[in-house]
C-alpha positions as CSV (number, residue, x, y, z in Angstrom):
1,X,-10.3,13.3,-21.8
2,X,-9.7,9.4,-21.1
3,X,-9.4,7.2,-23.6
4,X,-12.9,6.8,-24.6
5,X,-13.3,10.1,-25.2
6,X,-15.7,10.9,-22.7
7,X,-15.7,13.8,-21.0
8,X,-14.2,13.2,-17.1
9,X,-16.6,15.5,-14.3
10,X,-14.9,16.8,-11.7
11,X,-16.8,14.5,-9.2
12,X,-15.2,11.7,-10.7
13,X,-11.1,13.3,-10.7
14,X,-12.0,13.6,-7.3
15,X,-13.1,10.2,-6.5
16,X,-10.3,8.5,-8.6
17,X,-7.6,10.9,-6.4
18,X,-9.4,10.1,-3.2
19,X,-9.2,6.8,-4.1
20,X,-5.5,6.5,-5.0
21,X,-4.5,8.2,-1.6
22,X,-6.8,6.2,0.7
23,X,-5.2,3.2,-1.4
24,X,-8.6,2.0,-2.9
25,X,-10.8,2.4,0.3
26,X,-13.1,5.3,-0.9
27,X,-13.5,4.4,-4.6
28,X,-14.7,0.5,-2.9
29,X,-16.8,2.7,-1.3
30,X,-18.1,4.7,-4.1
31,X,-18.5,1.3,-6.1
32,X,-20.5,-0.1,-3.0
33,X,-22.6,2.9,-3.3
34,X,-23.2,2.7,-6.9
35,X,-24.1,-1.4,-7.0
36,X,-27.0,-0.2,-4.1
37,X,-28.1,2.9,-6.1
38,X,-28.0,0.7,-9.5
39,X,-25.4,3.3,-11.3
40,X,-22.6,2.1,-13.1
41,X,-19.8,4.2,-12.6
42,X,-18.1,5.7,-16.2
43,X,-15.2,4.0,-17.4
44,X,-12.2,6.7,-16.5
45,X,-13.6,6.8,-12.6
46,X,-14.1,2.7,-12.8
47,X,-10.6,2.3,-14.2
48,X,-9.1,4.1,-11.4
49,X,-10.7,3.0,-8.8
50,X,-10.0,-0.8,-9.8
51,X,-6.4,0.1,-10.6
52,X,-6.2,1.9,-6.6
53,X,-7.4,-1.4,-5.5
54,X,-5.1,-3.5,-7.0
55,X,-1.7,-1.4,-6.7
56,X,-2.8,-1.3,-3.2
57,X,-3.1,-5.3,-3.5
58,X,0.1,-5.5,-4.8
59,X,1.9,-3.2,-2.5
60,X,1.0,-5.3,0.5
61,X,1.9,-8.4,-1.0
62,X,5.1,-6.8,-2.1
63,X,5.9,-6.1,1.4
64,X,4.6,-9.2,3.1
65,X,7.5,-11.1,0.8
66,X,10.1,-8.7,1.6
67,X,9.2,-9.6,5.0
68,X,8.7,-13.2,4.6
69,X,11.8,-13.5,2.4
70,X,14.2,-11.0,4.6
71,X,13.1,-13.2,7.9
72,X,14.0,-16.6,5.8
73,X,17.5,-15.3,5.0
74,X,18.3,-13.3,8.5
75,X,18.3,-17.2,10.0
76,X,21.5,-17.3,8.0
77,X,24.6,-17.1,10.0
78,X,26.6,-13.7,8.8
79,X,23.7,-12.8,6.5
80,X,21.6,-11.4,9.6
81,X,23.8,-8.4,9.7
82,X,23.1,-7.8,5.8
83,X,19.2,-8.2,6.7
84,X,19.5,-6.1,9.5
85,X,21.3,-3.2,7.1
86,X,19.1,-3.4,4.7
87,X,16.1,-3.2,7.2
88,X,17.6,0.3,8.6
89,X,17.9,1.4,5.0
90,X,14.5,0.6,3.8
91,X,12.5,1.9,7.2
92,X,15.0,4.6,7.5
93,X,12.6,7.5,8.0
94,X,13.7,10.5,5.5
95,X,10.9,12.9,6.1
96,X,9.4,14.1,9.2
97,X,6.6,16.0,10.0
98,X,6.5,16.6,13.7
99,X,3.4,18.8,14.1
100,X,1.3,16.1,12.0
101,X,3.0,12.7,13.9
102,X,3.7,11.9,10.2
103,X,6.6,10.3,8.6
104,X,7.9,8.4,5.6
105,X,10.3,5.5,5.0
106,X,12.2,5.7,1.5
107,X,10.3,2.8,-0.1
108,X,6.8,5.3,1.1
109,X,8.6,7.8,-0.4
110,X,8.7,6.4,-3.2
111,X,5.4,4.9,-3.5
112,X,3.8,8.7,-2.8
113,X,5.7,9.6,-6.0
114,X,4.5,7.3,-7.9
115,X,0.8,8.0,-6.3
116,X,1.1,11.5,-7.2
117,X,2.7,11.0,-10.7
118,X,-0.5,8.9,-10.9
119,X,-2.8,11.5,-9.5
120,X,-0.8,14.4,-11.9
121,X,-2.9,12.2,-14.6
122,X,-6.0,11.6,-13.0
123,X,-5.9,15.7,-12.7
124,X,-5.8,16.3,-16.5
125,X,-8.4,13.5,-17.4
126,X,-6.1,10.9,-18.5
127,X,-5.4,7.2,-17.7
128,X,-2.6,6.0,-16.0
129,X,-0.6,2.8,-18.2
130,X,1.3,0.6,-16.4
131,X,2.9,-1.9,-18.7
132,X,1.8,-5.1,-17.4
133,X,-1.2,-3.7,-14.9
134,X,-2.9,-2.1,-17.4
135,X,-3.0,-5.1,-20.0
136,X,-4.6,-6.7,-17.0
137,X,-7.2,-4.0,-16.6
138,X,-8.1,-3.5,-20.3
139,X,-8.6,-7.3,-20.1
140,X,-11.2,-7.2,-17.3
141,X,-12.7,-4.3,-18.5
142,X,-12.9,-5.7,-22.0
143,X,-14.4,-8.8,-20.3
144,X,-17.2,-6.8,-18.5
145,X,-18.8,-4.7,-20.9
């Protein structure tokens, strides 16, 4: 059970953990769906699929700065070398899977564990809080009922 005390349907685990591993692209889907069908989706399966979107948000802004920020400070003289370490550590990949063509850097290692401690959640009905991202969340939801 969520926080509302409803009870979660299976359907719904399974669209919030869909969602979370496609990085919000199937619960926009599922909430693209609903708005044509005129169904509001419950709160636990609307919380997640919201909360996908934006960690996905943030994750690609997150990199687009390291980028940005690492390609301001390799036009340093002597700091290019550091840049370029730090490059090879970050895309190092650490796991292979040859038979799929699959592979992850550390920092996508990472971000899978915290996707699955996420989905390890989703899986017994409960809602994910993250300190500042949730805040956010109960505001908007708070906002929209």
């Amino acid at each position: 059970m969520n926080n509302n005390n409803e009870i979660v349907l299976p359907i719904e685990k399974i669209i919030s953990i869909l969602s979370y591993l496609t990085m919000g692209i199937v619960g926009l889907i599922w909430l693209i769906i609903a708005y044509y069908i005129k169904k509001k989706p419950k709160y636990f399966l609307a919380y997640n699929i919201y909360q996908s979107i934006i960690i996905s948000v943030f994750l690609a802004i997150f990199k687009l700065l390291i980028g940005l920020i690492l390609s301001v400070i390799a036009l340093i003289p002597f700091l290019d070398f550091i840049v370029a370490l730090f490059n090879l550590i970050i895309s190092l990949k650490i796991i292979t899977l040859p038979i799929f063509h699959f592979s992850f850097s550390a920092f996508e290692f990472v971000v899978m564990l915290f996707i699955c401690y996420i989905i390890a959640g989703v899986i017994q009905g409960k809602i994910f809080y993250i300190p500042k991202l949730t805040d956010l969340m109960q505001k908007l939801f708070d906002s929209h009922r």
